[in-house]
LUMZAKOL-564443 format. One record per residue (C-alpha): residue number from 1; residue in one letter; x, y, z. Coordinates in pm, 1 decimal, decimal comma. Layout:
+-----+-----+----------+----------+----------+
|   n | res |        X |        Y |        Z |
+-----+-----+----------+----------+----------+
| NUM |   A |        X |        Y |        Z |
...
+-----+-----+----------+----------+----------+
This chain:
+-----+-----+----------+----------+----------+
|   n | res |        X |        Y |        Z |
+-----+-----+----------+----------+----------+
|   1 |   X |  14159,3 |   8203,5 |  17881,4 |
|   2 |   X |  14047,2 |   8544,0 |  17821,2 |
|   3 |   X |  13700,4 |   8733,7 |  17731,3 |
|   4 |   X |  13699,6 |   8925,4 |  17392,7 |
|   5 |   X |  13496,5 |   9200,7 |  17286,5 |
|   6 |   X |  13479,7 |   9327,1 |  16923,5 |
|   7 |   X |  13810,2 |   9119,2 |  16908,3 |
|   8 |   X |  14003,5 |   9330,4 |  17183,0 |
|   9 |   X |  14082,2 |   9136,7 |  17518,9 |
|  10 |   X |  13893,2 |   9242,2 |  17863,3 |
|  11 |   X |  14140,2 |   9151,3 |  18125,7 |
|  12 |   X |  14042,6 |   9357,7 |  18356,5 |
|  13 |   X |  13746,8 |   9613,2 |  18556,4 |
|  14 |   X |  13934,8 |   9918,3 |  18330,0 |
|  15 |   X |  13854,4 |   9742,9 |  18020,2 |
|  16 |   X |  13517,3 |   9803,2 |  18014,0 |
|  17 |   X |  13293,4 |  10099,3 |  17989,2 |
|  18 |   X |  13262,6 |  10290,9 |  18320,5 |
|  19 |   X |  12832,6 |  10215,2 |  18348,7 |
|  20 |   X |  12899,9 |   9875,5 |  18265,2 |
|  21 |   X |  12671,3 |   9638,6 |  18495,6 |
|  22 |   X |  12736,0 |   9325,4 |  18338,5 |
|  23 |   X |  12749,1 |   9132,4 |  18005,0 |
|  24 |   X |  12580,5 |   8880,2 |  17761,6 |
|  25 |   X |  12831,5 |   8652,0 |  17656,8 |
|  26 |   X |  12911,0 |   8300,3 |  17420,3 |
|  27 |   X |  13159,1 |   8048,9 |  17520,6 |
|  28 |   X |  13221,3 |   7839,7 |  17203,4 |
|  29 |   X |  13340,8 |   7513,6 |  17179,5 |
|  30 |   X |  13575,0 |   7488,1 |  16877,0 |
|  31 |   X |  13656,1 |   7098,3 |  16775,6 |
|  32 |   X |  13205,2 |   7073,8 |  16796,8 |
|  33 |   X |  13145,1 |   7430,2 |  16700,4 |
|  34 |   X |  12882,4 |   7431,0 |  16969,1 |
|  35 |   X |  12822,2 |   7695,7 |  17200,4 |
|  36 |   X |  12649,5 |   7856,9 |  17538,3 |
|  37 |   X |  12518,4 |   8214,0 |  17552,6 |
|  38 |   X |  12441,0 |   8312,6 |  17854,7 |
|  39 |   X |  12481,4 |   8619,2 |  18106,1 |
|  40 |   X |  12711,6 |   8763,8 |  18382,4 |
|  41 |   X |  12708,6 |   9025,8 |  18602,3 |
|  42 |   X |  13060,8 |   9205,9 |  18684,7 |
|  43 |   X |  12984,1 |   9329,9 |  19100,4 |
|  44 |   X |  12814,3 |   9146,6 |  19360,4 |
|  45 |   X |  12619,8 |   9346,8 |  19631,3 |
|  46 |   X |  12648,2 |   9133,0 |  19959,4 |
|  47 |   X |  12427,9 |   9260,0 |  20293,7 |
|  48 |   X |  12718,8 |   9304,0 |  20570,1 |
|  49 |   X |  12607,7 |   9380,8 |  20940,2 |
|  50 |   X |  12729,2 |   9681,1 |  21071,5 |
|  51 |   X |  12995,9 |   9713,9 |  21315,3 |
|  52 |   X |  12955,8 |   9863,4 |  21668,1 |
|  53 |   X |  13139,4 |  10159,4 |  21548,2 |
|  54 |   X |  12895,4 |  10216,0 |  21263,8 |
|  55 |   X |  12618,5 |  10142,8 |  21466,5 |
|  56 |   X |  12747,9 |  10430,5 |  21691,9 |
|  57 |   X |  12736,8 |  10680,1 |  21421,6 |
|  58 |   X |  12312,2 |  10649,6 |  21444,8 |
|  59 |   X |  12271,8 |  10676,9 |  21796,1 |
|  60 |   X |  12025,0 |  10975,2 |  21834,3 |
|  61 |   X |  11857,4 |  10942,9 |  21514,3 |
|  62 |   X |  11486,7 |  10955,5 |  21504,0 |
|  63 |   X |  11394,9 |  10647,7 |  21285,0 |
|  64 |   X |  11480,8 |  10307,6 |  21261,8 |
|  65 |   X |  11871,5 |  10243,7 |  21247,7 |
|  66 |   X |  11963,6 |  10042,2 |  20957,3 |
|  67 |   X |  12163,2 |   9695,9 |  21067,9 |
|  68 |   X |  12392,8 |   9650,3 |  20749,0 |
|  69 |   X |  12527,8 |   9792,4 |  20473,6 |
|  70 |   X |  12567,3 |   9699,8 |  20142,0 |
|  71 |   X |  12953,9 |   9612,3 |  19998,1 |
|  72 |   X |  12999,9 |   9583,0 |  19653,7 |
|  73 |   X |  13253,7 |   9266,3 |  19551,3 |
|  74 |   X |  13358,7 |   9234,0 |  19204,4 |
|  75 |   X |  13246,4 |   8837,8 |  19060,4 |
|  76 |   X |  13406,0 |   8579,5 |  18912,8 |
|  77 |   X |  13396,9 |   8674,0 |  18559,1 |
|  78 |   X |  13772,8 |   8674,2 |  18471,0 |
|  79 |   X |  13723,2 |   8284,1 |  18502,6 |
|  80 |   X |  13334,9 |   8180,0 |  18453,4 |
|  81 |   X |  13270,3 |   7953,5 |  18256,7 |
|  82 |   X |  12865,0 |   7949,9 |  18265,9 |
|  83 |   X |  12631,4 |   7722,2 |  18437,9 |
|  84 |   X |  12536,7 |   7459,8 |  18169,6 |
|  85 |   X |  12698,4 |   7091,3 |  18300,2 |
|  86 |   X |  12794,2 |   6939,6 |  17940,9 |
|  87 |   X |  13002,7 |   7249,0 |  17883,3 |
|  88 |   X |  13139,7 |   7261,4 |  18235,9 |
|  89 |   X |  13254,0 |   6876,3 |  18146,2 |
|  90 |   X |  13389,3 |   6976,9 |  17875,0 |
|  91 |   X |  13615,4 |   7227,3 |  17978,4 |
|  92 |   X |  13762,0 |   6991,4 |  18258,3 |
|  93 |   X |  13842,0 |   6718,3 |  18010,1 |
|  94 |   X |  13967,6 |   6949,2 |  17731,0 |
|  95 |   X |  14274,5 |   7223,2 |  17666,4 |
|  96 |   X |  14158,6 |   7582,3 |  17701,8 |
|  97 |   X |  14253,1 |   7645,4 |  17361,3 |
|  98 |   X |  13916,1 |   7428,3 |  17236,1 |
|  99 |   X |  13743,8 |   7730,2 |  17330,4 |
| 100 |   X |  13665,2 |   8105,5 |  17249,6 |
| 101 |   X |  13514,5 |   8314,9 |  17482,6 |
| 102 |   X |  13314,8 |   8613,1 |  17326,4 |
| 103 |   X |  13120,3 |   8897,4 |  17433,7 |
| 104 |   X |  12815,0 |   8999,6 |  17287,8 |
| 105 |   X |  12680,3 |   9270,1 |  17437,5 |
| 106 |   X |  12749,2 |   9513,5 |  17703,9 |
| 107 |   X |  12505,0 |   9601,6 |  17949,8 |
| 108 |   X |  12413,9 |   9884,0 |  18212,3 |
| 109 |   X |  12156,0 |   9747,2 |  18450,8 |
| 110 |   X |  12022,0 |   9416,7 |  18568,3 |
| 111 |   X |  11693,8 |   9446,5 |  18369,2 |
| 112 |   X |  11884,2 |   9473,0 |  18025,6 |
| 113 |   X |  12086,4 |   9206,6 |  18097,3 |
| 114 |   X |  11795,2 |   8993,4 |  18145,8 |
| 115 |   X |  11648,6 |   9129,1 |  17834,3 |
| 116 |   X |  11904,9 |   9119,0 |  17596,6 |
| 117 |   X |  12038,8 |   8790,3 |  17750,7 |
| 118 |   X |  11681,6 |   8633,5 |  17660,4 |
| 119 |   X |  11659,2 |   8845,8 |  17304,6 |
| 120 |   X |  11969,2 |   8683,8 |  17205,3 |
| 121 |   X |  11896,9 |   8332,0 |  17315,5 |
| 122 |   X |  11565,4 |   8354,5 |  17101,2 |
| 123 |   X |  11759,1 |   8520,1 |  16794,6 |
| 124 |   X |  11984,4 |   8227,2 |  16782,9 |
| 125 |   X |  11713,0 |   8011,9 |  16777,1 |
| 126 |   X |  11900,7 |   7781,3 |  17091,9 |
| 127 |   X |  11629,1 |   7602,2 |  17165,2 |
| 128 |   X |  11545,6 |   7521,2 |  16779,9 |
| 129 |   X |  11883,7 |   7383,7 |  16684,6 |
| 130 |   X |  12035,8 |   7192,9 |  16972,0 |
| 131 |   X |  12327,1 |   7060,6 |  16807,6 |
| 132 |   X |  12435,3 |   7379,8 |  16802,4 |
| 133 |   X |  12405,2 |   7500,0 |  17142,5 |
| 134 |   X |  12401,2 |   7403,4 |  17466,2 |
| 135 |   X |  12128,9 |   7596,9 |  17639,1 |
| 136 |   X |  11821,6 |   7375,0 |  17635,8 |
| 137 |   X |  11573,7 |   7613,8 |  17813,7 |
| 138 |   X |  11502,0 |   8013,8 |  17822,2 |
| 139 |   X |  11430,5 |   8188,5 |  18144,6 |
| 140 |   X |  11341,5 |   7819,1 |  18302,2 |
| 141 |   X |  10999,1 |   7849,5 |  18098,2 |
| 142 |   X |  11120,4 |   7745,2 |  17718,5 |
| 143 |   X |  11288,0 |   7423,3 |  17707,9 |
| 144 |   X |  11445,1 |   7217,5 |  17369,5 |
| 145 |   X |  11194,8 |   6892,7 |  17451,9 |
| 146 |   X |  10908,9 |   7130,8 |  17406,8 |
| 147 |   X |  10980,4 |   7160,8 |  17002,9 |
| 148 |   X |  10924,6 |   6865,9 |  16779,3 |
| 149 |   X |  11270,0 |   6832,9 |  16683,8 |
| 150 |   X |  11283,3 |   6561,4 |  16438,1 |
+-----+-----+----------+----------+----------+
């Protein structure tokens, strides 16, 4: 199963635009026509100790010597499938094909993604019409059982 966006399929890092940090995305579930929006990041920055070679490369430097370095890993997005458990069961019990997987928006920094990821989950209203999405809370501080949902 494949991300789209605008209808065209990302396969791969090339696909997207070259400041691309990461992107807001919805993972529909076709036979319920429910669906998750969430976020994901496309590179990983992991702390790795330096080697003694590396190390040597400072020796004489006035200063503190850094310890590690900082690699860069692309993620998992090729085959995410967000966080939310329901969905997650869902996609273990059922084909691939009951689902679409969309992207929304395209984003160049960690702070937009947060941002747009939380403008669109209050644009769709999630949290106001659970039997159409999954989500059920907003940054961990709006949840669905706060609304009188009758």
């Amino acid at each position: 199963m494949e991300w789209t966006y605008k209808n065209q399929p990302m396969m791969k890092l090339s696909d997207f635009p070259e400041n691309t940090y990461g992107f807001i995305y919805k993972i529909t579930h076709l036979p319920s026509n429910k669906s998750y929006i969430g976020k994901k990041v496309l590179y990983h920055n992991r702390k790795v100790k330096l080697t003694k070679k590396e190390l040597k490369e400072y020796e004489g430097v006035v200063g503190r010597r850094p310890s590690y370095k900082i690699a860069i890993k692309e993620s998992d997005w090729k085959k995410y499938w967000g966080s939310n458990k329901p969905l997650l069961e869902l996609v273990k019990s059922e084909p691939e094909e009951n689902f679409t997987k969309e992207i929304l928006i395209l984003c160049s920094t960690k702070k937009l993604l947060t941002y747009y990821e939380t403008q669109t989950l209050f644009v769709y209203r999630v949290l106001e019409e659970p039997e159409m999405y999954f989500n059920d809370n907003i940054l961990g501080k709006f949840f669905t059982k706060d609304f009188d949902l009758q």
